[in-house]
Structures are given as C-alpha cells and as structure tokens.
Backbone bond lengths (Angstrom), bond angles and torsions (degrees), N, CA, C in turn:
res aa  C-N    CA-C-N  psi(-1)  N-CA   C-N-CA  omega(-1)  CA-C   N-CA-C  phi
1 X - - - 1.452 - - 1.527 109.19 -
2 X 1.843 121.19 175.01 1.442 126.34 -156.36 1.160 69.57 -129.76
3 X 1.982 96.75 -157.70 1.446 124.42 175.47 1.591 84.88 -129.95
4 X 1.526 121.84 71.15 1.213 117.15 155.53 1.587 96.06 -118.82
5 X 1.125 142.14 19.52 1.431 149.45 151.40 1.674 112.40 108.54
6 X 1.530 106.43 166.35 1.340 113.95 -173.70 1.858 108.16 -115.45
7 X 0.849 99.86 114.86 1.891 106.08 -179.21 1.346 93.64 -82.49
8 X 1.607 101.35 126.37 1.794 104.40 -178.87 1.563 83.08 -125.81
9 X 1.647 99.34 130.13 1.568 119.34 157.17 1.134 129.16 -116.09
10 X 1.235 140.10 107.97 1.693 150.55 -152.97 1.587 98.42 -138.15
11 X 1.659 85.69 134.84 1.629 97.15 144.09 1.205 127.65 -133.32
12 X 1.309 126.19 147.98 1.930 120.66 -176.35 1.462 92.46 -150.92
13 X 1.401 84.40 140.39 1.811 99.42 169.04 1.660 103.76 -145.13
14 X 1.644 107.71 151.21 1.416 104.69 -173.58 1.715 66.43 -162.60
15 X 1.717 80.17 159.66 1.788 98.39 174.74 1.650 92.67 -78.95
16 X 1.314 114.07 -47.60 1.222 108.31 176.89 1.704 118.00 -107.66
17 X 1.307 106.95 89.09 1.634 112.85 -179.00 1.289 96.16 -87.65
18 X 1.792 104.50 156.79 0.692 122.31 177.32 1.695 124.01 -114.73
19 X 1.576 109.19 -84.58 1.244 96.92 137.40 1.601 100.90 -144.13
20 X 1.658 114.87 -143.16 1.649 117.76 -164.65 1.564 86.94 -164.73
21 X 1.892 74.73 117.34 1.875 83.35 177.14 1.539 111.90 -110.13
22 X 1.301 112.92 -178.21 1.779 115.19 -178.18 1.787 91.72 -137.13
23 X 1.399 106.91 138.05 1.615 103.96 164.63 1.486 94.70 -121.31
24 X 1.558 122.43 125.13 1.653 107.91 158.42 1.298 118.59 -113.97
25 X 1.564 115.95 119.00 1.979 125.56 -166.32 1.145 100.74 -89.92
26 X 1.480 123.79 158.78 1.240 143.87 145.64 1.486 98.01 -99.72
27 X 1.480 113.96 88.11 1.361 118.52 164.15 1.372 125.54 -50.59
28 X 1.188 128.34 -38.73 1.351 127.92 161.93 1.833 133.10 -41.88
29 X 1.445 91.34 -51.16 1.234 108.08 173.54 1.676 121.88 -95.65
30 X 1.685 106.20 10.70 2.053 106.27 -157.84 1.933 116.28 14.64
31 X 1.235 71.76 51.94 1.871 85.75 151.91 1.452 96.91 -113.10
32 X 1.803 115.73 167.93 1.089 123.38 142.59 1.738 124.43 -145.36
33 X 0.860 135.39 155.12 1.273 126.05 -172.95 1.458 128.04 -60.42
34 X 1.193 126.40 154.95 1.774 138.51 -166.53 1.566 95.76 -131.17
35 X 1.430 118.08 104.01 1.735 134.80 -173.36 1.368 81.81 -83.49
36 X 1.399 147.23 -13.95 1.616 122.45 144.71 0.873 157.85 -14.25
37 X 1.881 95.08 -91.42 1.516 149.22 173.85 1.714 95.77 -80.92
38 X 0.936 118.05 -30.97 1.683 117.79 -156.92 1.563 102.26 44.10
39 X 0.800 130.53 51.11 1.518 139.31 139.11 1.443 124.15 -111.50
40 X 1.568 112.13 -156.00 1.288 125.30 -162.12 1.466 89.35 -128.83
41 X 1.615 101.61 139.67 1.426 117.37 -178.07 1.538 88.93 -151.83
42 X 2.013 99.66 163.31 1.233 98.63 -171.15 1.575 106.39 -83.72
43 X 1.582 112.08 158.51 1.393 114.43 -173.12 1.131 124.80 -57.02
44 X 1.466 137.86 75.07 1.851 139.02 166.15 1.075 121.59 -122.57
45 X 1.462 128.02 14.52 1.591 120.23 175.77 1.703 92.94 -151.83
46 X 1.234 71.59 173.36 1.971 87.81 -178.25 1.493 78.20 -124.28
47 X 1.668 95.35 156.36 1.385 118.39 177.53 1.689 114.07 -95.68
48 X 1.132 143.07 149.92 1.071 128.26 178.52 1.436 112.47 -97.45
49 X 1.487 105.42 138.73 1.663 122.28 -177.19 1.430 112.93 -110.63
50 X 1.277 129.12 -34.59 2.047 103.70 144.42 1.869 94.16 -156.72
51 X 1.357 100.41 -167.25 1.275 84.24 -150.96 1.911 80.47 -145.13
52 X 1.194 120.42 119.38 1.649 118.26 158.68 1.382 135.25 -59.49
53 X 1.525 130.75 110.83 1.510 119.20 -157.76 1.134 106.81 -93.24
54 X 1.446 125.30 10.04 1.447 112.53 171.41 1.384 118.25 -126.93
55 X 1.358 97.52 142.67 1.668 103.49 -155.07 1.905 96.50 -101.24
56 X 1.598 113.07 157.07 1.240 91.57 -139.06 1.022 168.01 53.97
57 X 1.247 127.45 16.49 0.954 155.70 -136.36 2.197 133.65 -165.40
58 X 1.200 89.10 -153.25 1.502 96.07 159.56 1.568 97.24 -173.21
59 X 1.258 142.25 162.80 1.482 154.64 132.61 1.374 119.29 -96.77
60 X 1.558 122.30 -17.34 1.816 125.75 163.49 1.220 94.40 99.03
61 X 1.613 118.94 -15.60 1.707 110.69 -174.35 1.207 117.18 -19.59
62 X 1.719 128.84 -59.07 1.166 144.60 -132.80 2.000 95.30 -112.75
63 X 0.761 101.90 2.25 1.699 121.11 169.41 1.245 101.23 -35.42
64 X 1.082 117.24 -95.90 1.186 129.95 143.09 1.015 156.44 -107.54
65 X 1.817 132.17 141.49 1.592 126.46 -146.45 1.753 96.57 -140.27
66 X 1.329 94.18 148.07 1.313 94.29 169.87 1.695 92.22 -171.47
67 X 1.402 118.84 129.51 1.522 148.84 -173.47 1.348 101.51 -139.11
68 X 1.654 99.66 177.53 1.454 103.79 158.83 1.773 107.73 -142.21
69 X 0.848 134.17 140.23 1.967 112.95 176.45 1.394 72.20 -117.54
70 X 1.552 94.35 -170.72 2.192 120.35 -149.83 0.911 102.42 178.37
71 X 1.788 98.78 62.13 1.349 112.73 156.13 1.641 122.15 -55.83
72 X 1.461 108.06 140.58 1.954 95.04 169.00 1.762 93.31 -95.51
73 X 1.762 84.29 136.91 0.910 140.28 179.59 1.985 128.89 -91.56
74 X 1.162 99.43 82.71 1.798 105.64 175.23 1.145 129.26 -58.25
75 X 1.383 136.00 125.14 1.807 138.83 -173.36 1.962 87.04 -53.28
76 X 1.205 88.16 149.86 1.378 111.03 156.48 1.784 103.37 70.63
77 X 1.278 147.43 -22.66 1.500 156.58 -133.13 1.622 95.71 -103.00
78 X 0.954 134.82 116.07 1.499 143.32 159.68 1.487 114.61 -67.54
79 X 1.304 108.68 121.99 1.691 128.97 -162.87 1.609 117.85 -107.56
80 X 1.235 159.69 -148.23 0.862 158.91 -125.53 1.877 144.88 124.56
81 X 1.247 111.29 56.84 1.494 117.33 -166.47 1.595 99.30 -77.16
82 X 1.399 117.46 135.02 1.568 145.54 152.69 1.417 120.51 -115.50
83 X 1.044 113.86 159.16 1.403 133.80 -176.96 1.687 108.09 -165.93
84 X 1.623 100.57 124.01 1.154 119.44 -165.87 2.103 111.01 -128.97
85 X 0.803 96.21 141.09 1.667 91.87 -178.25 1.892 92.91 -135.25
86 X 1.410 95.84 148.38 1.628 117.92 -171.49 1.706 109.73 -123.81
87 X 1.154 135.15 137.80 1.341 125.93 170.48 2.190 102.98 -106.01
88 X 1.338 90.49 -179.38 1.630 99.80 -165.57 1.470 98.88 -41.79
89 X 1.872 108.22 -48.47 1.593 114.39 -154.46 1.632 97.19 -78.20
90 X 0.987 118.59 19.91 2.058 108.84 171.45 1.608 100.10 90.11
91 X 1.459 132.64 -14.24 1.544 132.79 178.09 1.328 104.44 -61.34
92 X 1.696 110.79 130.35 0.917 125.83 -175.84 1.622 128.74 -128.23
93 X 1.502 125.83 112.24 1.477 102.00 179.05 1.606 97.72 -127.83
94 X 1.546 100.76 138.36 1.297 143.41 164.55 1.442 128.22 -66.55
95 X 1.483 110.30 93.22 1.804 100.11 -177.94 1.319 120.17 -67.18
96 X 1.227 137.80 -168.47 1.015 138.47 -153.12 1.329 90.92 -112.37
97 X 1.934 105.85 127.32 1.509 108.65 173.32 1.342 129.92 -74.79
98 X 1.452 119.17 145.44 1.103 126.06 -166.07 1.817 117.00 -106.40
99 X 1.409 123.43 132.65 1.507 113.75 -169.76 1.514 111.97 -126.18
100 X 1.603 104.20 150.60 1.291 104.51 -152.70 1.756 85.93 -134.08
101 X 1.103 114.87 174.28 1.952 119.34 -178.62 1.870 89.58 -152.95
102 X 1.451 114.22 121.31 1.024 136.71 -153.33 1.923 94.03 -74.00
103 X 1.355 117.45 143.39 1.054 112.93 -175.14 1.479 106.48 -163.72
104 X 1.710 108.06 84.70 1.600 118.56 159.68 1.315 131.01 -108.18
105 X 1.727 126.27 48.31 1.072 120.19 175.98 1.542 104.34 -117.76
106 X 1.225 120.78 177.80 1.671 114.51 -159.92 1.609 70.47 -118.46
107 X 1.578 103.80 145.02 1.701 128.30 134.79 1.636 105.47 -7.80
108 X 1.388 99.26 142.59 1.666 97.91 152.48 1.742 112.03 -110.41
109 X 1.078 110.40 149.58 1.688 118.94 177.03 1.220 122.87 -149.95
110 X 1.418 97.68 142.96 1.411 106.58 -174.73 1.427 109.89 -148.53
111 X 1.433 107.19 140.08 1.479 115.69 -170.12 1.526 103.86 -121.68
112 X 1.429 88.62 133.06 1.666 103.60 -167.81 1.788 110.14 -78.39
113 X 1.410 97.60 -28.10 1.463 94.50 -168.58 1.234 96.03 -94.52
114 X 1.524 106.25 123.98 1.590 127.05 149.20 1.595 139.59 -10.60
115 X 1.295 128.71 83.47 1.507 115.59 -179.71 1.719 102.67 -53.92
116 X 1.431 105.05 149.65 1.541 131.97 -178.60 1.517 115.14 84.13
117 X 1.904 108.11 19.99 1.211 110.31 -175.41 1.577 115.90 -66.37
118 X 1.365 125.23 155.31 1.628 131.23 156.72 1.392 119.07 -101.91
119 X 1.424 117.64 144.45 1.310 121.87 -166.71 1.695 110.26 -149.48
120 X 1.773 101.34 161.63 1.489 86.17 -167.70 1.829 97.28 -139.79
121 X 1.302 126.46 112.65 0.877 108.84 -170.36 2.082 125.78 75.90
122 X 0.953 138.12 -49.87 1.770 117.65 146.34 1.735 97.26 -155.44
123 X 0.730 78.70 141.77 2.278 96.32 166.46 1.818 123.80 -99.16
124 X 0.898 111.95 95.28 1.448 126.12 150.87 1.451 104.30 -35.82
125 X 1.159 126.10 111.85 1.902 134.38 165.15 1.853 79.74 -102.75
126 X 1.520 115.22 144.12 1.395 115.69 134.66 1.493 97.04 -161.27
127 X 1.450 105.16 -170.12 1.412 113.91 -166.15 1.375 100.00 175.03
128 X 1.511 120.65 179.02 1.668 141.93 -175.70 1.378 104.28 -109.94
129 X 1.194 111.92 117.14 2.073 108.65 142.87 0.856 109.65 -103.98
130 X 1.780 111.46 -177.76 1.512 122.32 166.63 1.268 96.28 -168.72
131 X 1.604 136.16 152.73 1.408 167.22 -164.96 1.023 106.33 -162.78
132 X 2.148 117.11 117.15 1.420 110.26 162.42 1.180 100.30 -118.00
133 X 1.691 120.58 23.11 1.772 91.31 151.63 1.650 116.73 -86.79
134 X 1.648 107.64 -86.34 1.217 100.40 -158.44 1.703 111.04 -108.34
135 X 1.794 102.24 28.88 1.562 133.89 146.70 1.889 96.31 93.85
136 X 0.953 96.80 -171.29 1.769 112.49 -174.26 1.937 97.59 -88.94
137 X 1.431 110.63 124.42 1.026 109.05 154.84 1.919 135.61 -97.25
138 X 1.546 93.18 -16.89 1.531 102.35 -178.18 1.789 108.93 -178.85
139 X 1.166 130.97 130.79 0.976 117.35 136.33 1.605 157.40 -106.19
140 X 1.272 142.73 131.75 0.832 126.18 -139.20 2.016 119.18 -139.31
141 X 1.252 103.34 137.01 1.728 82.91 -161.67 1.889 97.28 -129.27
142 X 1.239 101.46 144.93 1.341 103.57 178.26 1.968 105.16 -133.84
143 X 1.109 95.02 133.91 1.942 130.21 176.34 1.297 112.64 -109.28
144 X 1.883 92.79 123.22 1.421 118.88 177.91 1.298 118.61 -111.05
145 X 1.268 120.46 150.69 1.416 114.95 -175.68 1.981 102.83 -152.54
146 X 1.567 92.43 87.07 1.258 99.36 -159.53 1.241 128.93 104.23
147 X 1.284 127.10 -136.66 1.640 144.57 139.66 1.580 118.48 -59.93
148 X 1.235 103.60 -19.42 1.869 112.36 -153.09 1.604 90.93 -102.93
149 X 1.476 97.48 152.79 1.572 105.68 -177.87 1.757 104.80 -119.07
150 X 1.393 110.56 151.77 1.776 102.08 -174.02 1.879 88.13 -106.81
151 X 1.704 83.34 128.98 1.837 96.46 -174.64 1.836 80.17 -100.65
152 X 1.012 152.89 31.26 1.475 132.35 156.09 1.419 103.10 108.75
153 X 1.553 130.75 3.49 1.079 107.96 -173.72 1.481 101.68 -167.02
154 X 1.356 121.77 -20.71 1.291 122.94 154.29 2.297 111.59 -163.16
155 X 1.227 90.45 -157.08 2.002 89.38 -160.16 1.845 99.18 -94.37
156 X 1.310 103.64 15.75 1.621 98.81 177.45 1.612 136.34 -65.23
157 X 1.473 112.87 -12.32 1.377 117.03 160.58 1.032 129.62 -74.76
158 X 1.395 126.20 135.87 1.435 140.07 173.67 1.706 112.32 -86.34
159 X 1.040 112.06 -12.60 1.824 115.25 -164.93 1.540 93.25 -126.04
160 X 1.318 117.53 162.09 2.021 111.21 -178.39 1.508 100.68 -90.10
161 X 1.371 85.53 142.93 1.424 89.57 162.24 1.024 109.54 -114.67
162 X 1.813 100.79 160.83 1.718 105.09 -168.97 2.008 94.69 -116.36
163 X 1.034 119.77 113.92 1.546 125.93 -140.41 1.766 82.68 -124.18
164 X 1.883 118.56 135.59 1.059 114.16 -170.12 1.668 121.88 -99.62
165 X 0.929 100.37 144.69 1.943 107.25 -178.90 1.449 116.86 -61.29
166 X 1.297 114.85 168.98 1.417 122.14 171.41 1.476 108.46 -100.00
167 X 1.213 122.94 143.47 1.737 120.66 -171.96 1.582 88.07 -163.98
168 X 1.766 99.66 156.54 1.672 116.10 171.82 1.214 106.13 -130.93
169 X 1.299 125.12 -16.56 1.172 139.83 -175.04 1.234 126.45 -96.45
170 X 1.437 131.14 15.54 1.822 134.17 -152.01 1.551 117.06 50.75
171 X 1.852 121.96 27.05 1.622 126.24 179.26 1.662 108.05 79.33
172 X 1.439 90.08 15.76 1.880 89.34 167.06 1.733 110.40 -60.64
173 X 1.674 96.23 -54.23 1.402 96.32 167.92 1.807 90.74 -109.48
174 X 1.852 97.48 173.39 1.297 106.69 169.48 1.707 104.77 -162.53
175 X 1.514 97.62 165.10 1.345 98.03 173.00 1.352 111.67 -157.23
176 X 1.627 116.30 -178.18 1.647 96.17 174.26 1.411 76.65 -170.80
177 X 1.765 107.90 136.03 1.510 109.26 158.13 1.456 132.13 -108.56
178 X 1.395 116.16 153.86 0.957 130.79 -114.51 2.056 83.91 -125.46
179 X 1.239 119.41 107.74 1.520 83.94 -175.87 1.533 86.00 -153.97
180 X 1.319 107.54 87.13 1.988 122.31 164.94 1.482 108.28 -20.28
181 X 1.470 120.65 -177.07 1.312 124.37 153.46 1.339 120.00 -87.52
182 X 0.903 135.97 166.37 1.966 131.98 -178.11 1.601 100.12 -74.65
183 X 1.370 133.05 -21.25 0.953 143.52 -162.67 2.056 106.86 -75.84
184 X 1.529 99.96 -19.10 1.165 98.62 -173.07 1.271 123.81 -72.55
185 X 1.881 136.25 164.34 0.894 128.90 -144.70 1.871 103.05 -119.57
186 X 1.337 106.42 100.62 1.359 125.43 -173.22 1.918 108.43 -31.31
187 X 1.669 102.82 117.51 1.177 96.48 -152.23 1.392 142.02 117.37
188 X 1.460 115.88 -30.31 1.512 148.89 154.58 1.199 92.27 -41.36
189 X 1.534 117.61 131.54 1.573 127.75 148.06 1.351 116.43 -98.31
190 X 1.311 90.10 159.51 1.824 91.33 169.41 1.617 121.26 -143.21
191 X 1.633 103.24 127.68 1.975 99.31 -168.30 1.438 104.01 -91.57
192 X 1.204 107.47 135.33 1.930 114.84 -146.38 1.761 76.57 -133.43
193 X 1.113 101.30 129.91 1.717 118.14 163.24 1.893 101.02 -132.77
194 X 1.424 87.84 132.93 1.430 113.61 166.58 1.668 121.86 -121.15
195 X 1.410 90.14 133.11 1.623 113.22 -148.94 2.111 96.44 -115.97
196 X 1.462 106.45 112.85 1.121 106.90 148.33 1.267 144.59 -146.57
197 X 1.652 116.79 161.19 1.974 108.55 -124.60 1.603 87.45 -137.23
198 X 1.225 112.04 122.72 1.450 125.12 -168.35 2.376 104.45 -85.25
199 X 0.882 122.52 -157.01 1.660 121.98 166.49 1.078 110.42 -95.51
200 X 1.653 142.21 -11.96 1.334 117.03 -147.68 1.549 112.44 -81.51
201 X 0.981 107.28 160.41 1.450 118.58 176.70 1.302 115.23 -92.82
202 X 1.555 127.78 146.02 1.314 96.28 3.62 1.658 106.57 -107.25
203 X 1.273 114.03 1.76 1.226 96.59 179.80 2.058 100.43 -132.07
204 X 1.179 113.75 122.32 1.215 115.48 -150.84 1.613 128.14 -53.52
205 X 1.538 126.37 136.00 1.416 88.62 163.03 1.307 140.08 -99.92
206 X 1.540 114.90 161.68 1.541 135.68 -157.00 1.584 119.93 -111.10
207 X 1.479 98.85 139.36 1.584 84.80 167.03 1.661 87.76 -141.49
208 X 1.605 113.11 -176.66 1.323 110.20 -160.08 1.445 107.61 -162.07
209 X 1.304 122.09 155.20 1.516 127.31 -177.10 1.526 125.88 -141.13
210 X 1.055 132.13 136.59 1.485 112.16 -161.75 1.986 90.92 -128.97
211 X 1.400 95.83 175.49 1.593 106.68 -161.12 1.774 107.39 -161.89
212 X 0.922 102.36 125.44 1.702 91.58 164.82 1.951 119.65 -104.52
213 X 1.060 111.92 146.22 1.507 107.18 -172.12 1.744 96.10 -118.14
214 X 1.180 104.46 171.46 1.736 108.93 158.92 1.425 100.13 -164.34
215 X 1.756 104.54 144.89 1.596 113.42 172.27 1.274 103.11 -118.33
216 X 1.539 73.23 143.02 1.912 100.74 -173.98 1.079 101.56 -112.05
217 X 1.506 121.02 138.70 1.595 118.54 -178.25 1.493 98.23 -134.77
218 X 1.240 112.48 0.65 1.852 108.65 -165.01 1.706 100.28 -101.62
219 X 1.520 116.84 111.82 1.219 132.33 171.73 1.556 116.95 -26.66
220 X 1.431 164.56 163.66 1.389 154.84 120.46 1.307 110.05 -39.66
221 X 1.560 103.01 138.59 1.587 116.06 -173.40 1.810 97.06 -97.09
222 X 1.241 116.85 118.89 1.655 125.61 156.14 1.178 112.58 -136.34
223 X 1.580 93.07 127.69 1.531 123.59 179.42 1.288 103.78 -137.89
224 X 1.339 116.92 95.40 1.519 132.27 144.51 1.697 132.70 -41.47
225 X 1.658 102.86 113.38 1.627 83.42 177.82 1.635 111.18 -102.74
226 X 1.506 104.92 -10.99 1.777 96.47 -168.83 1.905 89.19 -161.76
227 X 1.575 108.31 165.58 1.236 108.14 173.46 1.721 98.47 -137.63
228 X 1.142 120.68 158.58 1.665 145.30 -164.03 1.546 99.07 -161.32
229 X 1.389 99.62 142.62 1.470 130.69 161.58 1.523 126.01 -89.74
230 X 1.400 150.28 81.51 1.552 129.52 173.78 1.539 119.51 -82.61
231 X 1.325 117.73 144.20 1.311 113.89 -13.55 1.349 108.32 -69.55
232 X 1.591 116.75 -172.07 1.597 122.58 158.83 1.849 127.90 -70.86
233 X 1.123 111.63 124.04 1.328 112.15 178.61 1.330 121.23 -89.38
234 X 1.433 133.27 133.04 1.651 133.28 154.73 1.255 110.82 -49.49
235 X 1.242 109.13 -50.21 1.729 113.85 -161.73 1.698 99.23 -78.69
236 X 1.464 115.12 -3.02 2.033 95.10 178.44 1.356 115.26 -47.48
237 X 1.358 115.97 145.43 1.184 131.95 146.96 1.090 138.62 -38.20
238 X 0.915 138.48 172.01 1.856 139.63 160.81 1.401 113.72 -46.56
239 X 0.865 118.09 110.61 1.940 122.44 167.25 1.638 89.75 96.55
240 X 1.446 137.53 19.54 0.943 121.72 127.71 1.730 90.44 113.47
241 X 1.201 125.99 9.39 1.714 134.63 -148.82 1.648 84.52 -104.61
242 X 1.235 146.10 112.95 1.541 142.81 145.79 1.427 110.19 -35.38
243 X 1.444 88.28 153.42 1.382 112.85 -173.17 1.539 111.17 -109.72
244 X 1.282 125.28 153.78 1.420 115.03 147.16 1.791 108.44 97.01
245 X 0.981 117.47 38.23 1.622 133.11 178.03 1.757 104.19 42.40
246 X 1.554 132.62 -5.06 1.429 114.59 159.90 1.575 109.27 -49.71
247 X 1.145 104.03 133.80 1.636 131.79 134.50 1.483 124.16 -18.89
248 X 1.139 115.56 115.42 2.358 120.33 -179.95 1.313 78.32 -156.73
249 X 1.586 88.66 155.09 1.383 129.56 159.92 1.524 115.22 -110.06
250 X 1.494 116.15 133.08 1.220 129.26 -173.94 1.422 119.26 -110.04
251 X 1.234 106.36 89.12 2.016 122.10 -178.44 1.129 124.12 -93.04
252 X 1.269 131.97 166.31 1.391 129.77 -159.46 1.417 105.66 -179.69
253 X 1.619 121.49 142.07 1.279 115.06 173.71 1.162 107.99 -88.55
254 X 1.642 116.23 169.98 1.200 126.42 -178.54 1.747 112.23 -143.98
C-alpha cells in the first residue's frame, strides 16, 4: 500500500450500539494513527469511526460506514487495519485484522526502442521493468498522432488511451505492436508514452517513458548520371572495369 488512502467499509448493528472504532498501526514502528492530528501517536486509543446518538436504543447510524483516512505511508513498514464495534453494556467484537507492507517506490522501466525511430509498415515498442515491492501489475502504452489517440485499431479517440502489452514473464520483458493504417502519410510521427503500474493500493505506483516514432514508406530516390573509376587505370579493361587485382573506387553522380 501508498499514502493515496484507505477506503474503510463496515457494518454493525446492535439494539444497543454504541459506537465503531478503527485503529491503524505501523507495526514496525508501534505507532498508530490519530484521524485527528493525522499523525502518528503512540499506540493507546482507538480512534472513533461513528458514533450512535441514541442511548438505549439504536438510530442505524453505524449501519453502514464508509470513510477513507490517508495515513502517510513508509516503503518497506508493516501496517495493520482493525475495526472494532462496542454496544451500550461495554460488549465488544473485533473484526478480523487486516495487513498491509508499505509500498512507495515507482516501477523501474525501460524502453528498448529508441526515440527518433523510422519504420515501415508496423513497429515493435518493447522494453524491461521490474518492482520489488508489491511487483508489476501491468504495463501499458498509449500513441498520439496529433489531437487523436490510437485505441488499437484506428485514430478515433479524443482522450489517451492506455492500451495493454504483450508479456510471458509478469512485464519483465514487454512489447506491443504497433501497426498504423496503410492510409497513413509517409513521414507521420507518433508521441508514444509507456506507462508502468506496480500493485499497491490503493491506487498504484507509476513511472513512465515517452518516445517519438515516424513511418517512412517512400523508397530512396537514385538517379545516376555518369560512372568513373579513381584513380584512372591504363591497363582498364573494356567498359572501363581495371584489370589486374589493383584497388579503384567506383563513383557516380546522383
């Protein structure tokens, strides 16, 4: 997990509720968090997560709950979510704790293919990641051409898409091909970003690489006006070709 936050969903009902608390630890360090302070305090209270206003009773407040707190979150630190609910008479049951291993470093990536590449007919993009926290979940690359985004099959998106790679390995290696319409105009570039997205929760981290490509479809123009030998030989042959295993160079305009 990051410090992009924890969505807590609970339900508790008691004729007589009381309220429903959350403690979240950094077991590593016996801190745990203060939904206060939004800091770290040492572990002796639970924080409260809602609270029933009628005594004797119930109002269902706590029926159902759903928040989020955003705790910060340390690479490597082993964590700890609880959730506890209490009724009027002090009875208490404890859900089952939940564990998390702290994870804020981005993917590494690397793209093999060259920005300012030329291509003729489709392009192979691939490259290497790697994640040793909570590992590679996907990588993913999206190509622009203009305003227009390529959804996999032609230039009809207006927004990017993030379009998925081929991998055998969990995106150790990866690749994705790349194959325009024939219709395109020899010369066209294209700004290609590659996107890769590790597990953490809850929303993953990323790192990213960008590239420009262009396809060339127009053959080289040669037009010869004359041919020469350097140096010149006495001893050439017929049609001007040397004889006799010396060494010439054969030039020509174009």
């Amino acid at each position: 997990m990051n410090s992009t936050g924890i969505d807590i969903t609970a339900h508790s009902t008691d004729t007589y509720l009381d309220k429903v608390y959350v403690r979240f630890e950094n077991t590593t360090d016996n801190l745990c968090y203060n939904t206060s302070s939004s800091g770290w305090i040492a572990c002796d209270t639970w924080n409260v997560l809602c609270s029933d206003g009628t005594v004797g009773g119930t109002d269902l407040a706590c029926s159902n709950i759903a928040t989020t707190i955003t705790p910060s979150i340390l690479d490597g630190k082993n964590y700890r979510l609880t959730i506890k609910s209490r009724d009027e008479a002090g009875n208490e049951t404890i859900a089952t704790p939940v564990s998390y291993v702290g994870d804020t470093t981005s993917p590494t990536l690397s793209v093999i293919t060259a920005s300012g590449v030329y291509f003729t007919g489709s392009l192979t993009i691939s490259g290497t990641a790697s994640d040793t926290g909570s590992h590679l979940s996907s990588i993913k690359i999206a190509i622009k051409k203009g305003s227009n985004w390529w959804n996999g099959t032609d230039w009809s998106a207006t927004s990017e898409q993030q379009l998925a790679t081929a991998t055998s390995d969990g995106y150790a290696h990866w690749t994705y091909l790349f194959t325009p319409p024939l219709s395109e105009t020899s010369g066209q570039s294209y700004n290609i970003t590659v996107y890769a997205y590790d597990q953490a929760f809850k929303t993953n981290n990323s790192s990213s690489s960008s590239l420009i490509a262009t396809i060339d479809t127009t053959a080289p123009t040669f037009n010869p006006t004359g041919f020469w030998i350097e140096p010149p030989f006495t001893n050439a042959g017929t049609g001007g070709i040397m004889r006799g295993g010396q060494a010439a160079v054969i030039k020509w305009n174009s």
